[in-house]
N, CA, C and O atoms as a CHARMM CRD file, in Angstrom:
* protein
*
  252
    1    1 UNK  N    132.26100 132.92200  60.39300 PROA 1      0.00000
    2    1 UNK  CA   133.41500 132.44100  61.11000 PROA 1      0.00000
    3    1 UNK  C    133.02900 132.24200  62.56600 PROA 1      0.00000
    4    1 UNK  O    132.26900 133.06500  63.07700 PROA 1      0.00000
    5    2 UNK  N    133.56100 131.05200  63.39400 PROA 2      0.00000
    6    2 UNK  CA   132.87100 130.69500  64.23200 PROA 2      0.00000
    7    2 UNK  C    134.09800 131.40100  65.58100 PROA 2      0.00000
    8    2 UNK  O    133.64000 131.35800  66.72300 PROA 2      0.00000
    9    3 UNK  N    135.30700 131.90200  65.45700 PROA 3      0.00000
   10    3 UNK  CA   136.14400 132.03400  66.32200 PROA 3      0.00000
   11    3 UNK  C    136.03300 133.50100  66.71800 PROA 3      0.00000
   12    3 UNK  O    135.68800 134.43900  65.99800 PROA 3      0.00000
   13    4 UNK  N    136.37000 133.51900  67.92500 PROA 4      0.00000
   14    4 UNK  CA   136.76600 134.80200  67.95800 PROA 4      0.00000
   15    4 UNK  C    137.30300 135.96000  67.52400 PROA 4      0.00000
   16    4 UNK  O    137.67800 135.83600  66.35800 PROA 4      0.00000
   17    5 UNK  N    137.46300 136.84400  67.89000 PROA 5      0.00000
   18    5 UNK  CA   137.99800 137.84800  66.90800 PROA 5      0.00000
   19    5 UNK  C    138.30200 139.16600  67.56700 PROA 5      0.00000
   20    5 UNK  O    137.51200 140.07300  67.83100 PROA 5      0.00000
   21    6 UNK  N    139.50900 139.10200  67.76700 PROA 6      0.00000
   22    6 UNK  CA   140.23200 140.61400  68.50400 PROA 6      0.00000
   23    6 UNK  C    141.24100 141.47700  67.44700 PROA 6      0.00000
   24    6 UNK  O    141.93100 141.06800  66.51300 PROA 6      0.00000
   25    7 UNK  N    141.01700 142.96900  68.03300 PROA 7      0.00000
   26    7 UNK  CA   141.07200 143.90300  67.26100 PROA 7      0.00000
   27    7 UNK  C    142.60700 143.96600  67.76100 PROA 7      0.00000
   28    7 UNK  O    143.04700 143.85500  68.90600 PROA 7      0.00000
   29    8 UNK  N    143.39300 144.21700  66.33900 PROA 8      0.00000
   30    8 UNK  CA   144.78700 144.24500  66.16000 PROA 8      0.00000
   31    8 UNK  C    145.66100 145.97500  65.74000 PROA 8      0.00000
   32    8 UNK  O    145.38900 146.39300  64.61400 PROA 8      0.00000
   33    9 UNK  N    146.12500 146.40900  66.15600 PROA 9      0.00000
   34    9 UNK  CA   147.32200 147.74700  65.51900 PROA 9      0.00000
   35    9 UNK  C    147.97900 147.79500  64.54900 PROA 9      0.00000
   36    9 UNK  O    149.16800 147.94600  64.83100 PROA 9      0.00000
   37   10 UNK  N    147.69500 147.71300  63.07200 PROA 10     0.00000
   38   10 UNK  CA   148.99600 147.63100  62.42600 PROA 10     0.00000
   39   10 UNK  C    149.21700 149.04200  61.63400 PROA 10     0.00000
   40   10 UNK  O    148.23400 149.78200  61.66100 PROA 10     0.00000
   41   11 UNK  N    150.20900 149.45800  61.02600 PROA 11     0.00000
   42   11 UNK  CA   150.55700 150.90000  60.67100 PROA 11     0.00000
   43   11 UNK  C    149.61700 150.81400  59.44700 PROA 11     0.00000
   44   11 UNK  O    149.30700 149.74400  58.92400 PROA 11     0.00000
   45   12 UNK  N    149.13900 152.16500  58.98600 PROA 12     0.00000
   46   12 UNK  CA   148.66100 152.60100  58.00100 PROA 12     0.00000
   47   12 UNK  C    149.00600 152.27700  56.22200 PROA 12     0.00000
   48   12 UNK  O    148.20700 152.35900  55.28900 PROA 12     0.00000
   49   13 UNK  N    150.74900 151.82400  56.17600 PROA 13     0.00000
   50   13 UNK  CA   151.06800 151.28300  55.64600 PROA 13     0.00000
   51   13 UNK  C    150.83700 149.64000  55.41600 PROA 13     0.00000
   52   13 UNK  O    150.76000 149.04400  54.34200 PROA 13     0.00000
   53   14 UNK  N    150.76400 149.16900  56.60300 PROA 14     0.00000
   54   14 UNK  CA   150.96200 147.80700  55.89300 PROA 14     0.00000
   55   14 UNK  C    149.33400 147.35100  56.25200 PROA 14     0.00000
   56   14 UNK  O    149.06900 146.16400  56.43900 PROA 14     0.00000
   57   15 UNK  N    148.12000 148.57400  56.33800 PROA 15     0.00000
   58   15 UNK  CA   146.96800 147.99100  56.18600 PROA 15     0.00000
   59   15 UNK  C    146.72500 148.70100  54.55400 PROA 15     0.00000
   60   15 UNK  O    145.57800 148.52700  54.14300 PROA 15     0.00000
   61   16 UNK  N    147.29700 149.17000  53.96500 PROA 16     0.00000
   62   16 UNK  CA   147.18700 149.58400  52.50900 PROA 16     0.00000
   63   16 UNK  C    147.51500 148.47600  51.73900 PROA 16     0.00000
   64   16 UNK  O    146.77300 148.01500  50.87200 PROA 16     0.00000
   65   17 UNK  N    148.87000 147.93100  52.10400 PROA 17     0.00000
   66   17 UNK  CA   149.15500 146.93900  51.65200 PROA 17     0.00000
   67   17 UNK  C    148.32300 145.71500  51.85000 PROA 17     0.00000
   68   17 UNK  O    148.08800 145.02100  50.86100 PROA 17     0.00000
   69   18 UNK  N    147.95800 145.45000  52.75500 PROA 18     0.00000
   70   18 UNK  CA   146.89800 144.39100  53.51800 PROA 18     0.00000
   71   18 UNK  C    146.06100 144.73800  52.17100 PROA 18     0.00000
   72   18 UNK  O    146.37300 144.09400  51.16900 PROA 18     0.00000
   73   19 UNK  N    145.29300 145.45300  52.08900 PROA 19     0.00000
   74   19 UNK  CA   143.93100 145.95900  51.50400 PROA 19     0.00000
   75   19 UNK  C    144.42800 145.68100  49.72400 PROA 19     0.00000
   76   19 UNK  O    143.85400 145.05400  48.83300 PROA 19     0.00000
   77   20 UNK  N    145.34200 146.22600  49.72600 PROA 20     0.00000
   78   20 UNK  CA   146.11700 145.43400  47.75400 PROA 20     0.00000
   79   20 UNK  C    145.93800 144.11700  47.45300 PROA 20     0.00000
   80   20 UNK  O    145.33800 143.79900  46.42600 PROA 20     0.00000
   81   21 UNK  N    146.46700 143.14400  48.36500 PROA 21     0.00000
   82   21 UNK  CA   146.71100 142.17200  48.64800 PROA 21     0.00000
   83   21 UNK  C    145.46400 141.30500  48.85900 PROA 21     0.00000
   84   21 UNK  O    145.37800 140.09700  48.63700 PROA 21     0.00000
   85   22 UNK  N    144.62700 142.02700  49.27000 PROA 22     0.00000
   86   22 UNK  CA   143.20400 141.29800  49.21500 PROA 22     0.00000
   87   22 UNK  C    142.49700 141.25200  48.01400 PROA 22     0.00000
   88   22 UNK  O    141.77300 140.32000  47.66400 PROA 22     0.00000
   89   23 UNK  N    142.73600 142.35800  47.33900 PROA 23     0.00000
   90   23 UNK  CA   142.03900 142.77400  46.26800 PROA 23     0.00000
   91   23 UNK  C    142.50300 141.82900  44.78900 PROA 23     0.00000
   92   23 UNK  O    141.82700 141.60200  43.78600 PROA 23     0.00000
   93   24 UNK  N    143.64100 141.49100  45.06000 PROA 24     0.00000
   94   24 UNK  CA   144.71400 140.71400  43.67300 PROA 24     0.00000
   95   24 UNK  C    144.39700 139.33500  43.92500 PROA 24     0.00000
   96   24 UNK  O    144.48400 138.48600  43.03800 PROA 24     0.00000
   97   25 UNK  N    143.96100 139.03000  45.32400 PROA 25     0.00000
   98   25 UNK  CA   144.04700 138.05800  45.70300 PROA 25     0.00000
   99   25 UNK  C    142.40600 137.53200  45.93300 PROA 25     0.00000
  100   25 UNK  O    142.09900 136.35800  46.14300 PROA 25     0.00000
  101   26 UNK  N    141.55400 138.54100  45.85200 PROA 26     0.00000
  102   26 UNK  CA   140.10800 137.84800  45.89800 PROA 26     0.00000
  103   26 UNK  C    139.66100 137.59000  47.50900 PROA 26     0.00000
  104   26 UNK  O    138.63300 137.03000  47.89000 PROA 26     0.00000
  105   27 UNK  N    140.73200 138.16100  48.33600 PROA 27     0.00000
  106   27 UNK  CA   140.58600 137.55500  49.72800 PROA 27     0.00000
  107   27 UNK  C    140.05700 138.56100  50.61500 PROA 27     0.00000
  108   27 UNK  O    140.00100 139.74600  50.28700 PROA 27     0.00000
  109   28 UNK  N    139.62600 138.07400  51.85300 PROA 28     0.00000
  110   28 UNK  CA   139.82600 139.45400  52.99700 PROA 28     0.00000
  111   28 UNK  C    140.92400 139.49600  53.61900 PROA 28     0.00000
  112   28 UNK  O    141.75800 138.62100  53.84900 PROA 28     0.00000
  113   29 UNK  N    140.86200 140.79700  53.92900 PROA 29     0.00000
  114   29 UNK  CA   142.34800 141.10300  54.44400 PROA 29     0.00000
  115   29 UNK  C    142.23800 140.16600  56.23900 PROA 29     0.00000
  116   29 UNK  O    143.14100 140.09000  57.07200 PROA 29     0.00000
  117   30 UNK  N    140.94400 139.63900  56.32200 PROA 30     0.00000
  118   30 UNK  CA   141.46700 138.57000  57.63900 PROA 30     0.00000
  119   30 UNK  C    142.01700 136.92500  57.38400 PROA 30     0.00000
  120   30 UNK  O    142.66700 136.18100  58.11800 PROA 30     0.00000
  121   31 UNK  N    141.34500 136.69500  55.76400 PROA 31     0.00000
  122   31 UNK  CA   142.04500 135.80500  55.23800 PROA 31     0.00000
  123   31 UNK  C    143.40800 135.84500  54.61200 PROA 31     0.00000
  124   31 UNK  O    143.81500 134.95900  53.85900 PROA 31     0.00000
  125   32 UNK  N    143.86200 136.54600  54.83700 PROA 32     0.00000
  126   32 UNK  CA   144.68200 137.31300  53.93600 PROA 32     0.00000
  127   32 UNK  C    146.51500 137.06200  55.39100 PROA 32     0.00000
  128   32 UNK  O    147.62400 136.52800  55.38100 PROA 32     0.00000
  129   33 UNK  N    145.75200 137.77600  56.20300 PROA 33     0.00000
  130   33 UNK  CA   146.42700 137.82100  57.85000 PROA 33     0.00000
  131   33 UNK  C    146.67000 136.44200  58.15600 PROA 33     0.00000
  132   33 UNK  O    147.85200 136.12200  58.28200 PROA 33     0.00000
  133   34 UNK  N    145.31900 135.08700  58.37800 PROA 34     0.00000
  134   34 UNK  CA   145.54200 134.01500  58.52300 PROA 34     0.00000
  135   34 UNK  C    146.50600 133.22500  57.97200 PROA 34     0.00000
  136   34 UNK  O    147.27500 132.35900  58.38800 PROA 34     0.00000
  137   35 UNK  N    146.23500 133.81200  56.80200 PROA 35     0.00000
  138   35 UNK  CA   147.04900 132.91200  56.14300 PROA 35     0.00000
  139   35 UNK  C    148.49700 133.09900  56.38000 PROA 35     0.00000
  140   35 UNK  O    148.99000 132.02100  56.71100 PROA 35     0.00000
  141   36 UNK  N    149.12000 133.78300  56.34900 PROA 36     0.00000
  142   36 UNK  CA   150.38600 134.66800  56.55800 PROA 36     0.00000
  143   36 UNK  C    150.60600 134.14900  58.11900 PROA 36     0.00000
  144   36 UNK  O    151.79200 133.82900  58.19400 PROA 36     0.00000
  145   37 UNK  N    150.14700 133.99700  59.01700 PROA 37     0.00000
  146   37 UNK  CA   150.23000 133.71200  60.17200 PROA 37     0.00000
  147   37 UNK  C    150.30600 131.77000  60.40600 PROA 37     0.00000
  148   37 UNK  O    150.97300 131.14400  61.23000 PROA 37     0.00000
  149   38 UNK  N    149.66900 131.41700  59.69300 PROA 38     0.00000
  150   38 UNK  CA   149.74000 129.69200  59.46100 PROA 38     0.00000
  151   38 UNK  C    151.23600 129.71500  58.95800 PROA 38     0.00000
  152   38 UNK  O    152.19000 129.23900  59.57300 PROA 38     0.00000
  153   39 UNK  N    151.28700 130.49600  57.45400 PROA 39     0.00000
  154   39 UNK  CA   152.44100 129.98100  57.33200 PROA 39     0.00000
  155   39 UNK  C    153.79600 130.10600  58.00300 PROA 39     0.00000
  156   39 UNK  O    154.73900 129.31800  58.07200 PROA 39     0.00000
  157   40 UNK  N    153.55500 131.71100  58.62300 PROA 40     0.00000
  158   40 UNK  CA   155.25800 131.81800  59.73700 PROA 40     0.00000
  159   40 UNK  C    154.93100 130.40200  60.88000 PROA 40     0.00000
  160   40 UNK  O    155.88500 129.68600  61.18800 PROA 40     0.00000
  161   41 UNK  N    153.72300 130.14600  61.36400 PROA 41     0.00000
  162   41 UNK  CA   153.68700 129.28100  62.58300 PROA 41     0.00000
  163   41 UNK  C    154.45700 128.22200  62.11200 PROA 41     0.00000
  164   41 UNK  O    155.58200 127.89600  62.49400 PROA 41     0.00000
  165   42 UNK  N    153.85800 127.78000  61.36900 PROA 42     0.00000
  166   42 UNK  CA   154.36300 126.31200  60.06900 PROA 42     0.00000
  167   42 UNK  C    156.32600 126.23400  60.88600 PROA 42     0.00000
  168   42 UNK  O    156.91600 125.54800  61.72100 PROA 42     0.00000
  169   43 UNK  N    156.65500 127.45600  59.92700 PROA 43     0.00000
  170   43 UNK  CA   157.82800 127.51600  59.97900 PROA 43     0.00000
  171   43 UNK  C    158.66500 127.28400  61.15700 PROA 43     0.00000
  172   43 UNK  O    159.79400 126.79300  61.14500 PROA 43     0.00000
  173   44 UNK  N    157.90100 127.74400  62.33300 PROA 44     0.00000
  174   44 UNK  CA   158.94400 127.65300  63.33400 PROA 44     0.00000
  175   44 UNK  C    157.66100 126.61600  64.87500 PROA 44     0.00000
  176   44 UNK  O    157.53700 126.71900  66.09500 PROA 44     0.00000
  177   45 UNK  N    157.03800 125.76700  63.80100 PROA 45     0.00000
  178   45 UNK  CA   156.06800 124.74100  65.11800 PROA 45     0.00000
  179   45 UNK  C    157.28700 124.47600  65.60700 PROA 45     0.00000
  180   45 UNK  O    157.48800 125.12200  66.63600 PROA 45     0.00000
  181   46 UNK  N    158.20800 123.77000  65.28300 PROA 46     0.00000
  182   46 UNK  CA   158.88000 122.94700  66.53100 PROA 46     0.00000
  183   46 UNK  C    159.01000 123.95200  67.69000 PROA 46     0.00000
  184   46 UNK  O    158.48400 123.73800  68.78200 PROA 46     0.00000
  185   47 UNK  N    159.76100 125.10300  67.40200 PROA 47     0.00000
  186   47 UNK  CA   160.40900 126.29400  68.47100 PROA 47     0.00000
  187   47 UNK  C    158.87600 126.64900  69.30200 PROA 47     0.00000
  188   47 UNK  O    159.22300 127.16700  70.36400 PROA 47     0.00000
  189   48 UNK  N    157.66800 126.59800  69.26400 PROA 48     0.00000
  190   48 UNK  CA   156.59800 126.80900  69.28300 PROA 48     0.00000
  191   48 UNK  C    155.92500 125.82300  70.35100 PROA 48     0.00000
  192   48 UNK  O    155.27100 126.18600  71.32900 PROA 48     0.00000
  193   49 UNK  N    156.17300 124.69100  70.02700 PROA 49     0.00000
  194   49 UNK  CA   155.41000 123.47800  70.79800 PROA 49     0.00000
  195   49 UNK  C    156.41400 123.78700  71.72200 PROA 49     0.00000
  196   49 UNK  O    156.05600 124.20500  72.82300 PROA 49     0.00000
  197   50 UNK  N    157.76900 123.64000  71.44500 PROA 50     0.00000
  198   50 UNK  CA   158.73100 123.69000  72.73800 PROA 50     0.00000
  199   50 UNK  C    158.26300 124.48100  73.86600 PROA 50     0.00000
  200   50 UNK  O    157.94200 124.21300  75.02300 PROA 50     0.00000
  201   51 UNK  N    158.32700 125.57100  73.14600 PROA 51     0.00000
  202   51 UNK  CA   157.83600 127.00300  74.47700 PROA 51     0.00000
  203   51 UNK  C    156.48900 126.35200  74.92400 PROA 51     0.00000
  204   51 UNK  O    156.41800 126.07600  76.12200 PROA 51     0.00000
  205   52 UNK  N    155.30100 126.03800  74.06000 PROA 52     0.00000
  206   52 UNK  CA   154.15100 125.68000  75.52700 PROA 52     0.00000
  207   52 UNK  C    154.49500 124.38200  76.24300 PROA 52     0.00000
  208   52 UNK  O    153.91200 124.27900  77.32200 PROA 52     0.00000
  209   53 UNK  N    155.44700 123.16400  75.86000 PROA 53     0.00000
  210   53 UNK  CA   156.08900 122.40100  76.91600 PROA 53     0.00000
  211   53 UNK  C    156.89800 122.50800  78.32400 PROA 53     0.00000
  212   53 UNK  O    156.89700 122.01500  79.45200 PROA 53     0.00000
  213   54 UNK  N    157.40400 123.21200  77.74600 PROA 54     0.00000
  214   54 UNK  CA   158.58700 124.09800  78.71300 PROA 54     0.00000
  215   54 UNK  C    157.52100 124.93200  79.56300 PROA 54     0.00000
  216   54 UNK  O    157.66300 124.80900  80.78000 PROA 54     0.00000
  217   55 UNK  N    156.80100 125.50200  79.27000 PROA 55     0.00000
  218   55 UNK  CA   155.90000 126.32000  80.26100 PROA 55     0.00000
  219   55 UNK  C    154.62200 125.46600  80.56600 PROA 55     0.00000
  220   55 UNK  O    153.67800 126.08800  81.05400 PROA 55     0.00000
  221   56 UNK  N    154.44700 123.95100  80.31600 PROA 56     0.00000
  222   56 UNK  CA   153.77900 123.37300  81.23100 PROA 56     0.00000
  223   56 UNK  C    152.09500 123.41400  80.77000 PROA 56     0.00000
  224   56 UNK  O    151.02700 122.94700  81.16500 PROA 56     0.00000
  225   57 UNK  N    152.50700 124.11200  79.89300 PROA 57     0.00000
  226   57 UNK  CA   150.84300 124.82500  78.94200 PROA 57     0.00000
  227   57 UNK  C    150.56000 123.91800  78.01800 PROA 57     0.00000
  228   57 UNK  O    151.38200 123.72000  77.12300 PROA 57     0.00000
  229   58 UNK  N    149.08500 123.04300  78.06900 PROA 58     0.00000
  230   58 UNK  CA   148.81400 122.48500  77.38500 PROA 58     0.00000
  231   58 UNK  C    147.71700 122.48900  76.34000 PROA 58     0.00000
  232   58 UNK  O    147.02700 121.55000  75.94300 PROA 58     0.00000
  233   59 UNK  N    147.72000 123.85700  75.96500 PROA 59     0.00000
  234   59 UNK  CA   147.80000 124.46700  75.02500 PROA 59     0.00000
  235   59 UNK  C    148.25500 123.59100  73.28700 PROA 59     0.00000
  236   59 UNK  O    149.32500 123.20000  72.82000 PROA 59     0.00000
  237   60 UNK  N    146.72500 123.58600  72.73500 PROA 60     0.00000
  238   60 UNK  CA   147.20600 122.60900  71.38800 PROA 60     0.00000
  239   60 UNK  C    146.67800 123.83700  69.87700 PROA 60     0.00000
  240   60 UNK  O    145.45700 123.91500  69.74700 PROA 60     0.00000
  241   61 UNK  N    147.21700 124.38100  69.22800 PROA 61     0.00000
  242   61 UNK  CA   147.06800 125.39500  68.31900 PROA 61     0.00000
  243   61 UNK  C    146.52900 124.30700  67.41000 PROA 61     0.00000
  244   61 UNK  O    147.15700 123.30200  67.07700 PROA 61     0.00000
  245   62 UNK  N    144.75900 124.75900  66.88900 PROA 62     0.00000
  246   62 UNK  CA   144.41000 123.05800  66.05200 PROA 62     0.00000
  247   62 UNK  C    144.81700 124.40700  64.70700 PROA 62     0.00000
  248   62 UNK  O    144.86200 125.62600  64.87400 PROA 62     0.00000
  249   63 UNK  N    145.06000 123.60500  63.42100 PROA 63     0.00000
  250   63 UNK  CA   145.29000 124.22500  61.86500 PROA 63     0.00000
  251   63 UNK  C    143.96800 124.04600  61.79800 PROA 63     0.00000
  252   63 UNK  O    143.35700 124.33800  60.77000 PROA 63     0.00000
C-alpha cells in the first residue's frame, strides 16, 4: 500500500469485531475499515464537498 498510514483508538470491542469481520470476510481489518469508511463518505459526499468549499479548502478526496 502506497499511502500513508496513522495509528487509530478504537475500543477493544469493536477491534474484536473488526478482527471477525476480517476473518468471514477474507479481508484485513484495514480493508475491512476502508471499506466501511468509502461507504459512510459515499453517503454523505455532497454534505462533505460542501464543508471543504465553504472552508475554501481545496482539498479533492480521490476514491
Amino acid at each position: 500500500m502506497s499511502q500513508d498510514i496513522v495509528k487509530v483508538g478504537i475500543s477493544v470491542s469493536a477491534h474484536k469485531r473488526l478482527k471477525l469481520l476480517s476473518i468471514i470476510e477474507k479481508k484485513s481489518m484495514l480493508e475491512i475499515m476502508e471499506d466501511v469508511i468509502k461507504e459512510r463518505y459515499g453517503l454523505h459526499r455532497i454534505e462533505i464537498e460542501e464543508l471543504i468549499r465553504s472552508a475554501n479548502n481545496p482539498t479533492k478526496i480521490k476514491e
